[in-house]
C-alpha positions as CSV (number, residue, x, y, z in Angstrom):
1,X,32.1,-100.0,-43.9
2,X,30.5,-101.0,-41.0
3,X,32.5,-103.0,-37.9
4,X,31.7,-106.6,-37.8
5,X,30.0,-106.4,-34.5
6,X,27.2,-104.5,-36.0
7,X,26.6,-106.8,-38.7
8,X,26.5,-109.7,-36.6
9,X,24.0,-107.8,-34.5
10,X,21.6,-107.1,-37.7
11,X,22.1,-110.9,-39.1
12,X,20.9,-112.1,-35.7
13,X,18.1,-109.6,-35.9
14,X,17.3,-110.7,-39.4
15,X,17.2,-114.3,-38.9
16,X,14.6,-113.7,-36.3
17,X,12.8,-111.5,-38.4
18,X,12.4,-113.8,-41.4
19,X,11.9,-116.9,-38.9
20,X,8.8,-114.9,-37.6
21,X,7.6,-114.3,-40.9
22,X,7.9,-117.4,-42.7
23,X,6.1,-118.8,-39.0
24,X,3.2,-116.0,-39.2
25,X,2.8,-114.0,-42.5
26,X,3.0,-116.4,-45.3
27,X,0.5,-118.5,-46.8
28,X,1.9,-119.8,-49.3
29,X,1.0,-123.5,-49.9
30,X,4.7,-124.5,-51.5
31,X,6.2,-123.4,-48.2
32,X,7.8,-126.6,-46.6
33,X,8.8,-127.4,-43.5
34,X,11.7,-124.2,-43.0
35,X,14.4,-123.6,-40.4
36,X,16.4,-120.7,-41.0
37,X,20.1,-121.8,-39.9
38,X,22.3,-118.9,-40.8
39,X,22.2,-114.9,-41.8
40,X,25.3,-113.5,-43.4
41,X,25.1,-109.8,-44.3
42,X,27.8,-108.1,-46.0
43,X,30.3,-105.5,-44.3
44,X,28.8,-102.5,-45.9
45,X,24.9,-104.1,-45.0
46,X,23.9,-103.9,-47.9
47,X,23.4,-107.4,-48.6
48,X,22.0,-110.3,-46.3
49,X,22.6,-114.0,-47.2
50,X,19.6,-116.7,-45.5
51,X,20.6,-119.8,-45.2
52,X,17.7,-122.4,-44.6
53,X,16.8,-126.2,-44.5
54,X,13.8,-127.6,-45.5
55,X,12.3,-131.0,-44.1
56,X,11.6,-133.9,-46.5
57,X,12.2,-134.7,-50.6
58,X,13.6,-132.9,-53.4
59,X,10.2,-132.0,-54.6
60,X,9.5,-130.3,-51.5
61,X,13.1,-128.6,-51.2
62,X,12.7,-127.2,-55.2
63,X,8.7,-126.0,-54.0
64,X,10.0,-124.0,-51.0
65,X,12.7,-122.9,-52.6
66,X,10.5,-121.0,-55.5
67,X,8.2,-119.9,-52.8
68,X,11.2,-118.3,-50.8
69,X,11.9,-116.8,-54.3
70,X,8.5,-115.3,-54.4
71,X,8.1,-114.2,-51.0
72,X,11.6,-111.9,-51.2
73,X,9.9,-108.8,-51.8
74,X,7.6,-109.3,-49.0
75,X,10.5,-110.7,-46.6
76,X,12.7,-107.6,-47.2
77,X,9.4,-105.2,-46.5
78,X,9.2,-106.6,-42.9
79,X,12.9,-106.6,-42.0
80,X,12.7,-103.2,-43.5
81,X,10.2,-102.7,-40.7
82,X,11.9,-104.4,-38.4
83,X,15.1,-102.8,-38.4
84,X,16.9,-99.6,-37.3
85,X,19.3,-99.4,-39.7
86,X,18.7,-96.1,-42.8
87,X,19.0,-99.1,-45.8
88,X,17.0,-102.1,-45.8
89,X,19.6,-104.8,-46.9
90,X,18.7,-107.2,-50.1
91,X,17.7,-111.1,-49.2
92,X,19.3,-114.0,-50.9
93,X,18.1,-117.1,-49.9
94,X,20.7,-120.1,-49.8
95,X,19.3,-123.6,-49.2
96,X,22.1,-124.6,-46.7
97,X,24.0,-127.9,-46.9
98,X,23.8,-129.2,-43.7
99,X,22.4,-132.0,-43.9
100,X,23.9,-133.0,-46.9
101,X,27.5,-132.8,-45.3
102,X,26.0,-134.5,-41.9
103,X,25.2,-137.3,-44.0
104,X,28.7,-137.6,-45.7
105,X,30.5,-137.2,-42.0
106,X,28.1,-140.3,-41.0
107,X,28.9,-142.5,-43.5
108,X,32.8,-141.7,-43.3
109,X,32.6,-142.4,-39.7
110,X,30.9,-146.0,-40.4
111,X,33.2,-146.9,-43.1
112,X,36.2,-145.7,-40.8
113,X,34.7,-147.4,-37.7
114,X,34.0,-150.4,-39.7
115,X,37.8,-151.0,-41.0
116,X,38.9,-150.3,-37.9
117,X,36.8,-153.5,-36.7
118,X,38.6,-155.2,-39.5
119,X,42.3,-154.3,-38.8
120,X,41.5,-155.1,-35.4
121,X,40.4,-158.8,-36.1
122,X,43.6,-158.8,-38.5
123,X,46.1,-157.4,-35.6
124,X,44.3,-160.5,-32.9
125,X,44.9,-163.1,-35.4
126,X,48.3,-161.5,-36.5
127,X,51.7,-163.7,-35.5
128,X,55.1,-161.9,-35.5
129,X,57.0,-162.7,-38.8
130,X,60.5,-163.5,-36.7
131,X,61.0,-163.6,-33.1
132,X,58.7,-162.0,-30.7
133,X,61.5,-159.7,-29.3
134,X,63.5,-158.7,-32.3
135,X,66.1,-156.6,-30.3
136,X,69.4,-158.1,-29.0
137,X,69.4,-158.6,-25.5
138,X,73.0,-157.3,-23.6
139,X,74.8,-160.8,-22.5
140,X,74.1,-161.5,-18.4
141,X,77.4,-162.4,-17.5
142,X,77.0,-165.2,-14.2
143,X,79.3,-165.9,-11.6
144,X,80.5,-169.3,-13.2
145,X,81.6,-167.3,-16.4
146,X,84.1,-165.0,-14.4
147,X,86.2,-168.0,-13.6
């Protein structure tokens, strides 16, 4: 097994490798507007994991996703190429969710920042239910009173 340090190296390596690639030596007319985010590879290195995101619908997500599919073979051939290492590692490509989850996060935060505008109108036009200062006061003995 190799030490983590290594395989961080080669998923660094890798993501550049593939990003050049997918930039320069495909030509495949499904291929969408791709930004590789993440490489994982696996401790022994035998086994890289690509995350990517793709720019626009569903249609155009599901097209680049079967021309990533396609193209494997030819991916793994150039970071084959590419690398130093005695076993070329296999590809798996993982549309990343990203996006998705930045999405979620942004409509949390609106929904949170909008009740807090609510309990903050609430809290302005609040009155206490009792006396404003509920807590017993020590008596203040005066002069006259020691008498």
């Amino acid at each position: 097994m190799a030490d983590a340090a290594r395989a961080a190296k080669m998923a660094d390596r890798i993501k550049v490798i593939v990003a050049k690639t997918l930039e320069r030596g495909i030509k495949d007319p499904r291929l969408g507007f791709v930004t590789i985010t993440d490489v994982r590879v696996t401790g022994d290195l035998q086994h890289a994991t690509v995350f990517y995101t793709v720019y626009g619908s569903d249609e155009e997500r599901a097209d680049t996703a079967a021309a990533l599919k396609s193209a494997t073979g030819m991916l793994r051939s150039e970071v084959g190429k590419n690398l130093t290492a005695r076993l070329t590692p296999s590809l798996e490509f993982v549309a990343d969710a990203i996006p998705e989850n930045a999405r979620i996060i942004d409509s949390l935060l609106s929904e949170a920042a909008a009740r807090d505008a609510e309990v903050e109108s609430l809290a302005r036009s609040a009155t206490y239910a009792g006396d404003e200062d509920p807590y017993v006061k020590p008596r203040v003995i005066d002069d006259e009173d020691e008498d």
